[in-house]
C-alpha positions in Angstrom: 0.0 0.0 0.0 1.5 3.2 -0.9 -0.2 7.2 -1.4 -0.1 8.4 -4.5 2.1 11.6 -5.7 -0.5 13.4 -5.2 -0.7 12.7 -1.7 2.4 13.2 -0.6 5.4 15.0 -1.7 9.4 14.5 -0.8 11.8 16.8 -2.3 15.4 17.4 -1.3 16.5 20.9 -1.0 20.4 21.4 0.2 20.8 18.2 2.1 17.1 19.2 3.5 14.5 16.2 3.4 11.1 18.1 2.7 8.0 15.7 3.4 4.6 17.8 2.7 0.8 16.1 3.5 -0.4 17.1 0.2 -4.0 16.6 0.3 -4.8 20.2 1.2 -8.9 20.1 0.0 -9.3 17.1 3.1 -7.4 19.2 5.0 -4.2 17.2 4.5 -6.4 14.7 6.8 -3.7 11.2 7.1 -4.4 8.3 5.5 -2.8 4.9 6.2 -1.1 5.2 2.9 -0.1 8.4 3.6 1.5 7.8 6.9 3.2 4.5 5.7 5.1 7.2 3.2 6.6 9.3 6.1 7.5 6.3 7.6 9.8 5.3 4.3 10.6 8.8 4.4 12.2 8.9 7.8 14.3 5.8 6.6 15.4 7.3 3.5 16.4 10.0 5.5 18.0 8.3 7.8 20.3 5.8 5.5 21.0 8.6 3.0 24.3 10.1 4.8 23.5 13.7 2.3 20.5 14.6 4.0 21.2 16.4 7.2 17.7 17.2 8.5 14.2 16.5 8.0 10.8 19.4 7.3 7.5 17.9 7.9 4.7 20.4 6.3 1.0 20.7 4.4 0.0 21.9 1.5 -2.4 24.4 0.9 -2.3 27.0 3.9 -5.5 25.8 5.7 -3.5 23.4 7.7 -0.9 21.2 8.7 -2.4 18.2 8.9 -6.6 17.7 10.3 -5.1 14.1 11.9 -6.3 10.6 11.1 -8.7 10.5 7.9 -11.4 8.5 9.7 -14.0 10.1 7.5 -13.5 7.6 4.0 -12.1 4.4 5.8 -14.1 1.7 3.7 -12.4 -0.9 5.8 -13.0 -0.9 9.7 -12.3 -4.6 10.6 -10.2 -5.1 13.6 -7.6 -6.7 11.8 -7.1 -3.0 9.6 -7.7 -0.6 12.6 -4.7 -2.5 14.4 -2.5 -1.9 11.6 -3.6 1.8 11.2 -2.6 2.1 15.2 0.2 0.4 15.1 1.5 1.9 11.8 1.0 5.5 13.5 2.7 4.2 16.3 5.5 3.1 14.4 6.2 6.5 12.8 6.0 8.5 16.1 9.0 6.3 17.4 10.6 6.5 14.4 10.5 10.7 14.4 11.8 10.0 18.1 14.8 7.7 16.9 15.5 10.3 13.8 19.1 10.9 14.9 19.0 14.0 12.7 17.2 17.5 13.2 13.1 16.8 12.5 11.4 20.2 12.1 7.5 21.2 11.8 6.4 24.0 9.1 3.0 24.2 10.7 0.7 26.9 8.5 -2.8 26.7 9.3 -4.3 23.4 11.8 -2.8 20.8 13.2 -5.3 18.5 15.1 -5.0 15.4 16.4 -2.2 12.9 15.0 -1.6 16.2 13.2 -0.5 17.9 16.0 1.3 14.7 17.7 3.5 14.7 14.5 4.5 18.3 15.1 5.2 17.3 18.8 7.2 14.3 17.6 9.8 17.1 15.7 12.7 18.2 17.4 11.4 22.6 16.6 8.1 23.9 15.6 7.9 26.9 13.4 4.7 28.0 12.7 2.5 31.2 10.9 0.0 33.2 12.8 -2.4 30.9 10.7 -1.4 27.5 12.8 -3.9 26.7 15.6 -3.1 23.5 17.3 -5.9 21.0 19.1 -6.1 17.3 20.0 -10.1 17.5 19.9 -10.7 13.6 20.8 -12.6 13.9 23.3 -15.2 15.4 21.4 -15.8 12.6 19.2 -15.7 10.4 22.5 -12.2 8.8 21.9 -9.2 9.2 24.4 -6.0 10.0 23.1 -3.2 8.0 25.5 -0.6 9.2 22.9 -1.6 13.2 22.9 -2.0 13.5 26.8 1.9 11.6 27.0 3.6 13.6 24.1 1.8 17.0 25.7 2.9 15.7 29.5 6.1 14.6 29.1 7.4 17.7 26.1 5.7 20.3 28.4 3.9 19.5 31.6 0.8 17.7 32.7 -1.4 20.4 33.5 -0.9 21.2 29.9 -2.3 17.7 28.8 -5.0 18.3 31.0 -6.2 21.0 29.6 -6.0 20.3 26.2 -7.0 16.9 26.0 -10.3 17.1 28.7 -11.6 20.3 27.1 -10.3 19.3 23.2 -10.1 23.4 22.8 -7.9 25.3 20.1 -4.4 26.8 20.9 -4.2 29.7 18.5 -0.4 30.8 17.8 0.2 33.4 20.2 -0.8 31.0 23.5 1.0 27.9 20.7 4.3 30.7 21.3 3.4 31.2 25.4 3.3 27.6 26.0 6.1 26.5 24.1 4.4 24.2 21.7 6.5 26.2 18.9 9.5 27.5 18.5 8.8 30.5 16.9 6.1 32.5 14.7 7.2 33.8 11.3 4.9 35.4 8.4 3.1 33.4 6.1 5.8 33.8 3.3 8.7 33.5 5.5 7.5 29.9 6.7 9.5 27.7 4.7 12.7 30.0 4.3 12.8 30.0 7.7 12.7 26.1 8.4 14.5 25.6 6.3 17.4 27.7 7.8 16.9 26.0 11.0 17.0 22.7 9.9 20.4 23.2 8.4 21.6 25.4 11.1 20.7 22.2 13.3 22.1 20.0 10.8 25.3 21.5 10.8 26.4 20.0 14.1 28.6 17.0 14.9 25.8 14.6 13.7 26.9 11.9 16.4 26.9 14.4 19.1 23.3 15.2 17.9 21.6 12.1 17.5 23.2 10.8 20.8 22.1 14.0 22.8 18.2 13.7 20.9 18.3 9.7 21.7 19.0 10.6 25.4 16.4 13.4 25.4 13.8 11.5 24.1 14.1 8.2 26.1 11.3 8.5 28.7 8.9 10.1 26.0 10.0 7.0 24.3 9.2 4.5 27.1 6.2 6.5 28.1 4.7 6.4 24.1 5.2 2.8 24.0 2.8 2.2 27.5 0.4 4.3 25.9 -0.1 2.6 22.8 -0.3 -1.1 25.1 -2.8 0.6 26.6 -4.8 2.3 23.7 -4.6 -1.6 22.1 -7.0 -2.4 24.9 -9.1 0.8 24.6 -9.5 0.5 20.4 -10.3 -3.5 20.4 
């Protein structure tokens, strides 16, 4: 199973690995198809020793990514919403494991898985457009993965908030709280991550991915107890 070009989009640009949701009239909403291509992504990423940092973005300016594309699933047997769970799993620890610099481009929403991708990234750089939310709990679904990426990257008071209430973080409070690293103008957006990720990618790339490994390990630890724990929640 694989998306088609026209769903997603990877382009190297000086040593820069850019990855863009292109499905901007869904919202750049995820399929399975499209999340199995970031997952190749990553790897290609990884194994190819001229690309020294990674952009995740979305097409279209309306958002980053809506999350999950739950809306046109023609198959909903166990068997396919265990792979879609542990797929999505797979690629969160694989963004965590990224030994090189992973950065957001967040323009417009990012909701839900949407949002945990940005999380996963080592920076967020986002537009006055990008408004952030992990709404599950309006559709009556708990996210274990969006309350430990929020709890253990910023606090749990935090995670409370967001995930009891499912409310929208505009930019501004997104810049208070830390869940980006900075705000740029709409046209500025990809100059500027891009500059980033090869400022990051200009360090000592063992230093790095040993320092980010070391960083990340309880997220790590604590991702993997959440998703043994959604398994029983999502039968």
């Amino acid at each position: 199973m694989s998306a088609t070009a026209s769903d997603t989009i990877l382009e190297i640009r000086d040593g820069v690995a850019w990855f863009t949701f292109n499905r901007p009239q869904k919202a750049n909403a995820l399929t399975l198809a499209m999340v199995q291509a970031l997952q190749q992504a990553i790897q290609q990423s990884t194994d190819d020793h001229a690309i020294r940092a990674l952009v995740l973005t979305g097409a279209g300016g309306r958002a980053f990514s809506a999350g999950a594309d739950l809306g046109s699933l023609t198959d909903n047997s166990a068997e396919f919403r265990n792979l879609r769970r542990e797929t999505f799993a797979a690629v969160m620890r694989a963004l965590l494991d990224f030994g090189k610099p992973a950065i957001a481009a967040v323009d417009g929403a990012a909701c839900g898985y949407g949002m945990m991708l940005a999380m996963g990234c080592d920076q967020t750089i986002a537009t006055r457009k990008a408004r952030f939310s992990l709404p599950e709990i309006n559709k009556g679904t708990p996210t274990l993965t969006g309350i430990t990426l929020v709890s253990e990257r910023l606090n749990n008071t935090l995670a409370a908030d967001l995930v009891l209430s499912g409310r929208w973080v505009e930019s501004d409070e997104a810049l208070r709280l830390a869940l980006v690293k900075e705000i740029v103008n709409d046209e500025n957006l990809m100059e500027r991550a891009q500059t980033v990720a090869l400022a990051l990618g200009k360090h000592n790339a063992t230093a790095y991915a040993q320092n980010k490994r070391w960083l990340n390990r309880e997220l790590r630890d604590a991702l993997a107890a959440a998703s043994r724990e959604s398994a029983t929640l999502h039968p």
